[in-house]
C-alpha positions, 0 to 999 in steps of 0.5 A, spaced: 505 459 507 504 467 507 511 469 502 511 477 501 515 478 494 515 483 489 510 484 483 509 481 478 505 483 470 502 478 471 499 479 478 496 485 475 488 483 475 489 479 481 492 485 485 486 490 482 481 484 484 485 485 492 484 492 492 477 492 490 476 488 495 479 492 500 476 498 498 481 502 497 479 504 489 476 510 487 474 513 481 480 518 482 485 513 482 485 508 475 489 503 480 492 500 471 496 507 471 498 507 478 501 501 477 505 502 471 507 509 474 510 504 480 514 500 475 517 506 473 519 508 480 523 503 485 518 497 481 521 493 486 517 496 492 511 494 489 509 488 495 506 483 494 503 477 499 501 470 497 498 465 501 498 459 496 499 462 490 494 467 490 495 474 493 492 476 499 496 482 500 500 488 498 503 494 500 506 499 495 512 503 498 516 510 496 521 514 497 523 521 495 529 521 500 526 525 506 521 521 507 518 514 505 511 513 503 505 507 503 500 506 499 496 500 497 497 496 504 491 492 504 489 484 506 484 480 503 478 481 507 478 473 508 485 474 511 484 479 516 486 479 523 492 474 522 498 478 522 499 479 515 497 487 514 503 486 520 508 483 516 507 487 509 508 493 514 514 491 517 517 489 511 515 495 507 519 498 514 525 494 513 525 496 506 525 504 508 530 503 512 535 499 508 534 505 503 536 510 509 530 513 510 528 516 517 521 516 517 515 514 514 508 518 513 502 515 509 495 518 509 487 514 512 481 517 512 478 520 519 472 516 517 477 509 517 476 507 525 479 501 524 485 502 519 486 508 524 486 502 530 490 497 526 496 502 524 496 505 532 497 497 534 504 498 530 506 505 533 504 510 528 500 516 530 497 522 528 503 528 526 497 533 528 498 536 521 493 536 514 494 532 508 494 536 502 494 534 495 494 537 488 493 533 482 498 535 477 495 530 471 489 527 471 488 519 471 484 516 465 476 514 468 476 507 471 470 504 473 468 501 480 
């Protein structure tokens, strides 16, 4: 049975062994500072999916009043293509909308053919416009 529920401290290691296997770490981004950044901030709408007892899923969802944000979604890759990715989306969707948030933007790598194939099955399209970013403070070193 596939619950979705919120993060859990506990859960930390189990959620970075995810993401490591989704490939969705970089040395840029210490997945320890992200996480305790997000309990800082609506800790709530840190997702996780746990399929006995064990997470195999998640997604990370933000809102600054203009616009939702999503981070993080992955899925075990021994659990992909059985609708869970699906369902962290449409729950993180419904999250949004229940805060009263109006649209949602999140950024793929051009080079991410099948994340790009997977988020234009559940509707989202390219807005034609480049995502810029700044680092404001760097992120202690993490390793790969």
């Amino acid at each position: 049975m596939f619950v979705i529920r919120s993060y859990q401290p506990a859960d930390k290691d189990a959620l970075i062994r995810l993401w490591s296997r989704c490939g969705l770490l970089h040395s840029l981004n210490n997945p320890i500072q992200d996480i305790e950044r997000k309990q800082g901030c609506n800790p709530e709408w840190l997702l996780v999916g746990v399929m006995d007892d064990i997470i195999v899923a998640s997604v990370m969802v933000g809102y600054d009043g203009h616009r939702g944000n999503i981070n993080y979604l992955g899925v075990d890759p021994d659990f992909q293509r059985q609708g869970l990715g699906r369902k962290m989306m449409e729950n993180a969707e419904i999250v949004l909308k229940a805060a009263g948030c109006p649209k949602v933007n999140l950024c793929v790598r051009n080079s991410n053919r099948q994340v790009l194939k997977f988020y234009e099955s559940i509707g989202y399209l390219d807005n034609e416009c480049i995502s810029l970013g700044k680092r404001l403070e760097k992120d202690e070193p993490f390793e790969l």
